[in-house]
C-alpha positions, 0 to 999 in steps of 0.5 A: 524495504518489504511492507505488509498492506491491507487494500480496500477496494472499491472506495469512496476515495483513495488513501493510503494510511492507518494500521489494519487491525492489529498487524503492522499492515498499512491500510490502503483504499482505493476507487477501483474494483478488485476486478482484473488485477484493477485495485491491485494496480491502483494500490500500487500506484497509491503506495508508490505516491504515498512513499514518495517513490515511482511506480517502478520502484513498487513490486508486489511479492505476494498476494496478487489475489487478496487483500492482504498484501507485501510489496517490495519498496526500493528506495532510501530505507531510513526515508521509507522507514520514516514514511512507514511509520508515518503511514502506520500511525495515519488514521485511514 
């Protein structure tokens, strides 16, 4: 399943959740500084986590330096696209 997400870098905590704008991306913040590829990575694994999937199984398409992002997800594409709306709906 292709996603669309936003990242926030350089948060207080780590979520992942919430609609960005008016776009279907998923908001998705996290601690680390958009340094080296470093809140990139921490995006990753935060999406990974939060669609229940190991990191391997999360592969950025576009966007390696933005903020806007797709990432490929592979998995059960009716779990994920129950977890994405889920996530959509979430308040970040």
């Amino acid at each position: 399943m292709r996603v669309a997400i936003r990242v926030k870098p350089g948060s207080s905590r780590t979520t992942v959740g919430g609609r960005y704008a008016a776009t279907d991306a998923i908001v998705v913040a996290v601690t680390a500084r958009a340094v080296e590829g470093k809140a990139t990575e921490a995006a990753l694994r935060a999406v990974a986590g939060a669609f229940g999937v190991r990191r391997a199984a999360v592969t950025l398409v576009t966007g390696a330096t933005s903020r806007d992002k797709v990432v490929d997800i592979a998995g059960e594409a009716a779990q994920l696209s129950g977890r994405r709306a889920a996530l959509l709906g979430a308040s970040s």
